[in-house]
BAFI-3210 file (N, C-alpha, C; in Angstrom, 3 decimals, decimal comma, padded with zeros to 6 digits):
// residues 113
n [1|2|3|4|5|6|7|8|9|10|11|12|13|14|15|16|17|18|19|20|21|22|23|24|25|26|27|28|29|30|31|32|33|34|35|36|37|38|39|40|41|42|43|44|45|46|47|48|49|50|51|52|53|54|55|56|57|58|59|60|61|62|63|64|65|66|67|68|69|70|71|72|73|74|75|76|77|78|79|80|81|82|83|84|85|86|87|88|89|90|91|92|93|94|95|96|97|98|99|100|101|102|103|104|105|106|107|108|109|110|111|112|113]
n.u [017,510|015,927|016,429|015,114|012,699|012,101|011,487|009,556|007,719|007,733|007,187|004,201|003,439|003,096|001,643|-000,895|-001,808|-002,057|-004,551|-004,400|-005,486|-005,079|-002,215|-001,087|-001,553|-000,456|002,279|002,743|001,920|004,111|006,015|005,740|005,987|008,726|009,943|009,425|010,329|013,442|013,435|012,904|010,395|010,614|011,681|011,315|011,289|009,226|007,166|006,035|005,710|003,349|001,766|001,069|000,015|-002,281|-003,098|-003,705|-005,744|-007,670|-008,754|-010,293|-011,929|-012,514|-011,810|-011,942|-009,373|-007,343|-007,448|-006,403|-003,757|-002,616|-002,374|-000,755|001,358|002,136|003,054|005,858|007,122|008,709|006,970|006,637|007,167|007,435|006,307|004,127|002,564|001,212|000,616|-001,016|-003,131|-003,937|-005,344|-007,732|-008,956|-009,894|-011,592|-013,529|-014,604|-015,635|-017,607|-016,818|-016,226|-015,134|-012,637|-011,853|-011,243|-009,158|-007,188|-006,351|-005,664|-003,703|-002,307|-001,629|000,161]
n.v [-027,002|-024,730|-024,447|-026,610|-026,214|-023,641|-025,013|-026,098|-024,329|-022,529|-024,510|-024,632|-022,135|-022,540|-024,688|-023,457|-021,274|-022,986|-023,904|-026,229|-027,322|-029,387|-030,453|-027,559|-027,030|-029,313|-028,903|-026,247|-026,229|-028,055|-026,363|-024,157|-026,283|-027,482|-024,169|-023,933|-026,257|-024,985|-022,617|-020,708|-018,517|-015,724|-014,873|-013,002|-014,725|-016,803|-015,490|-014,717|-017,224|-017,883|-015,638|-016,843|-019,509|-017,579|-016,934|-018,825|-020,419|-018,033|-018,429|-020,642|-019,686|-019,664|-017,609|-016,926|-018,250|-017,299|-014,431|-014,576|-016,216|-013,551|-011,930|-012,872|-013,329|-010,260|-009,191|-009,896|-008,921|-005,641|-002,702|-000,890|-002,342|-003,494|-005,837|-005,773|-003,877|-005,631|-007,401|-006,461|-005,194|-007,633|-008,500|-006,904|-007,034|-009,589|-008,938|-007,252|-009,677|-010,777|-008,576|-006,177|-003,135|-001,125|-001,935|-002,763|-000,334|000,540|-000,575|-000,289|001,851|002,123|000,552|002,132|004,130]
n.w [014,333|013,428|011,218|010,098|010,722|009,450|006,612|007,248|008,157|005,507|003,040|004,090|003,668|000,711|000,490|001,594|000,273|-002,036|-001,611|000,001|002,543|004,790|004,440|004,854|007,429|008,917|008,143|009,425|011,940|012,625|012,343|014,242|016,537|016,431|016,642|019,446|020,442|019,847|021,620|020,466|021,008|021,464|018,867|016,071|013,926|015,187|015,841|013,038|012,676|014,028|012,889|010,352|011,092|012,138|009,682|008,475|010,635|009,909|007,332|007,574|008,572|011,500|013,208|015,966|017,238|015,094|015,926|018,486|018,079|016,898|018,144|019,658|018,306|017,494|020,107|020,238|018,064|016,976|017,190|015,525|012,985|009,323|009,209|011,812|010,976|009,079|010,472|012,183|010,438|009,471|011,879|012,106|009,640|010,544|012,583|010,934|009,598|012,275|012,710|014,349|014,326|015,116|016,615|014,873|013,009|014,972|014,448|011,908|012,193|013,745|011,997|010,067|010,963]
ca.u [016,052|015,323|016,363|014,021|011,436|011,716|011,556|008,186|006,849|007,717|005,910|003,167|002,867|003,254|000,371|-002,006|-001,708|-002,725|-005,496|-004,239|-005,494|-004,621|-000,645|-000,370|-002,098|000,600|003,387|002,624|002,165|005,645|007,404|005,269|006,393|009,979|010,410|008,967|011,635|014,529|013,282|012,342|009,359|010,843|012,116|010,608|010,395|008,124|006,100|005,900|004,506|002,260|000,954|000,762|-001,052|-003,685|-003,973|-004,690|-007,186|-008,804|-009,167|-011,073|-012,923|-011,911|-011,271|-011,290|-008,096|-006,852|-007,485|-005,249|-002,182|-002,375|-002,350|000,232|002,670|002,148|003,837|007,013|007,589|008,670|005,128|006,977|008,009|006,504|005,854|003,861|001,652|001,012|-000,215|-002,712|-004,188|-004,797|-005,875|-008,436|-009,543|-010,900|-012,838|-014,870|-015,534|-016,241|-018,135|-016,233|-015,546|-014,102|-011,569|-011,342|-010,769|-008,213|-006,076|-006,325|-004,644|-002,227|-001,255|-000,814|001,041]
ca.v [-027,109|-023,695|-024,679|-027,193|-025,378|-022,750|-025,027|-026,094|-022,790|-022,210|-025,657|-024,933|-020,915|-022,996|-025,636|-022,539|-020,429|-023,975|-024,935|-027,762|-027,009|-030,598|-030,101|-026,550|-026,807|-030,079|-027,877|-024,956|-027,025|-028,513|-024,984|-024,177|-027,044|-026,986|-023,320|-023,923|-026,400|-023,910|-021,700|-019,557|-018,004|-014,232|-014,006|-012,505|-016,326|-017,382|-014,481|-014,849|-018,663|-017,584|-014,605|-017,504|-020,216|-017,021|-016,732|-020,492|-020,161|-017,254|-018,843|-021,578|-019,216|-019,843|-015,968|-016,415|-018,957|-016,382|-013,773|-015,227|-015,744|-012,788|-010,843|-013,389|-012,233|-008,921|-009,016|-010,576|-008,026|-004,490|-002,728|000,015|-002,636|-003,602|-007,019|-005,566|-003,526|-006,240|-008,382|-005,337|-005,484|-008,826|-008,356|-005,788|-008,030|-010,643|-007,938|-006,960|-010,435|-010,679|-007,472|-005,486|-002,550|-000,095|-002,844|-003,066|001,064|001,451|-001,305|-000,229|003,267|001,679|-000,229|003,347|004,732]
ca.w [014,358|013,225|009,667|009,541|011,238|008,320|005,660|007,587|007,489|003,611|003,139|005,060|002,712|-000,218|000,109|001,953|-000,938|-002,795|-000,368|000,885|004,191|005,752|004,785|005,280|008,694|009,587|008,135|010,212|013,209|013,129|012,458|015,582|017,922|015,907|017,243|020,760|021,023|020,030|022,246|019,869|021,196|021,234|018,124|014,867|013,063|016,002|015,572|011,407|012,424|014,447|011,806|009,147|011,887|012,586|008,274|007,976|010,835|009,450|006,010|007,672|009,330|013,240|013,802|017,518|017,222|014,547|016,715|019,602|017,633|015,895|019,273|020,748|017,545|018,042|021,393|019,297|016,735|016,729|016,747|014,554|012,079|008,570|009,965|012,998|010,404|008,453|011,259|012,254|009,263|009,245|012,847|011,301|008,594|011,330|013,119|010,295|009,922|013,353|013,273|015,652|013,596|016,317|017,070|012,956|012,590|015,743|014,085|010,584|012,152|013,927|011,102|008,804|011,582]
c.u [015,342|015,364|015,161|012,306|011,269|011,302|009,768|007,349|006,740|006,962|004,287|002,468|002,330|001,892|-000,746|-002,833|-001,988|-003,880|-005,698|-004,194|-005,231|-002,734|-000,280|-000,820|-000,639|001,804|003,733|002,792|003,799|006,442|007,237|006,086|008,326|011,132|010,434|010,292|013,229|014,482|012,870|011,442|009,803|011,438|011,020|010,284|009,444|006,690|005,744|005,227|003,598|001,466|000,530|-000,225|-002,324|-004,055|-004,303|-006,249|-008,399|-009,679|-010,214|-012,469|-013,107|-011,480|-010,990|-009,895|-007,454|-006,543|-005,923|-003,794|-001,932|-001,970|-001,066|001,402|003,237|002,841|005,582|008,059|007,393|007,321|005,125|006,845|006,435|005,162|004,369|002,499|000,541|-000,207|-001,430|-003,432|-004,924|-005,522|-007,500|-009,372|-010,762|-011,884|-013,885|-015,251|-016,549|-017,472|-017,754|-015,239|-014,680|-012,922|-010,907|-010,182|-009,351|-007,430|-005,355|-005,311|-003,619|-001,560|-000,950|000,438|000,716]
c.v [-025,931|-023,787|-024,985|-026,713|-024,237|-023,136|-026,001|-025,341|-022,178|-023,346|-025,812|-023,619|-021,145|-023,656|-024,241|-021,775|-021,318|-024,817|-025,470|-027,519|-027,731|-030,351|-028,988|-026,582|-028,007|-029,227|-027,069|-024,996|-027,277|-027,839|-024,379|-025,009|-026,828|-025,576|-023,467|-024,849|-026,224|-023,367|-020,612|-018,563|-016,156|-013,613|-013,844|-014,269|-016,624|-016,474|-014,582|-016,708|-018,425|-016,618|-015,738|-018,452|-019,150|-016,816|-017,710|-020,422|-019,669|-017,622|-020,002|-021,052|-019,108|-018,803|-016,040|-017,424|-018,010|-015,199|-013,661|-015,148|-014,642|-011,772|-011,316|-012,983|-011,296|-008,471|-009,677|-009,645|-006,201|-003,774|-001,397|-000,568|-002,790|-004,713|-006,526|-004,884|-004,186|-007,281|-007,481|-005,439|-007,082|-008,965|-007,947|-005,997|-009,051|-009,660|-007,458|-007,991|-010,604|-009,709|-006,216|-004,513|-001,787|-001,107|-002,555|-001,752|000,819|000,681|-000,617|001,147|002,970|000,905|000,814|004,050|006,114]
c.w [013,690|011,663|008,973|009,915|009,820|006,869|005,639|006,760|005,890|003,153|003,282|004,502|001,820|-000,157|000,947|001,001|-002,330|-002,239|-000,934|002,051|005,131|005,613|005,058|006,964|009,405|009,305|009,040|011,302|013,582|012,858|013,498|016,546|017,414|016,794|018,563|021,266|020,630|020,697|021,624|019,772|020,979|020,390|016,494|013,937|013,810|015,756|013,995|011,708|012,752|013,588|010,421|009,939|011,714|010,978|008,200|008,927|010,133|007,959|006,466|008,825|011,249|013,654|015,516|017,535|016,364|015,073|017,834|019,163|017,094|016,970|020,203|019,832|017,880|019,551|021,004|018,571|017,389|016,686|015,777|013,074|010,517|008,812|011,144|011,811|009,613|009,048|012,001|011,809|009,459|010,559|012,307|010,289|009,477|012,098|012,078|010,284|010,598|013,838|014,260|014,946|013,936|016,325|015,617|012,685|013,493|015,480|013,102|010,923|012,730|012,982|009,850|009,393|012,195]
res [x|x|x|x|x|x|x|x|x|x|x|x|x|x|x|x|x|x|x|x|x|x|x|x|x|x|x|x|x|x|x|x|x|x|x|x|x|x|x|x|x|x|x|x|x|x|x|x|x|x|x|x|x|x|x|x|x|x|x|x|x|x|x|x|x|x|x|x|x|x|x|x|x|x|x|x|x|x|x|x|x|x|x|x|x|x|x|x|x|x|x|x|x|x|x|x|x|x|x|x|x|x|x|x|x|x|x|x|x|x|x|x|x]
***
């Protein structure tokens, strides 16, 4: 299941990065439910769907659903790792949206280190 769950998620990069926001959003979904039933919730792929689910959100503008996964990752991943920095930032990104620049800054430094 995890195969096909990955070849989801590459699917689901692929048409995002071509918005097609109706197949990358079903893609994304079923590397989502895919993992959930591996069990996969605690490992680094689960966390990399969820960081790509909270970029499709955010592209459609839904920061507080972006938000959510991006914070439910982050409990996934190393918070040393590159991964972990990566998803700060983009954390960091939705707060300026949002306005919430303090939130924005104390990411942006945890994600230099």
């Amino acid at each position: 299941p995890l195969d096909i769950a990955q070849t989801h998620l590459n699917l689901g990069i692929l048409y995002l990065k071509n918005y097609q926001n109706n197949q990358a959003e079903s893609h994304l979904l079923q590397a989502h439910d895919l993992a959930l039933s591996a069990q996969a919730e605690s490992t680094p792929f689960y966390a990399q769907v969820m960081a790509t689910l909270a970029e499709f959100y955010a592209t459609k503008k839904d920061f507080q659903r972006a938000e959510k996964l991006l914070k439910l990752s982050l409990q996934q991943v190393d918070k040393l790792s590159l991964t972990a920095a990566a998803m700060y930032s983009q954390l960091a990104d939705i707060y300026v949206h949002t306005k919430q620049c303090e939130s924005a800054q104390t990411l942006i430094d945890a994600a230099l280190g």
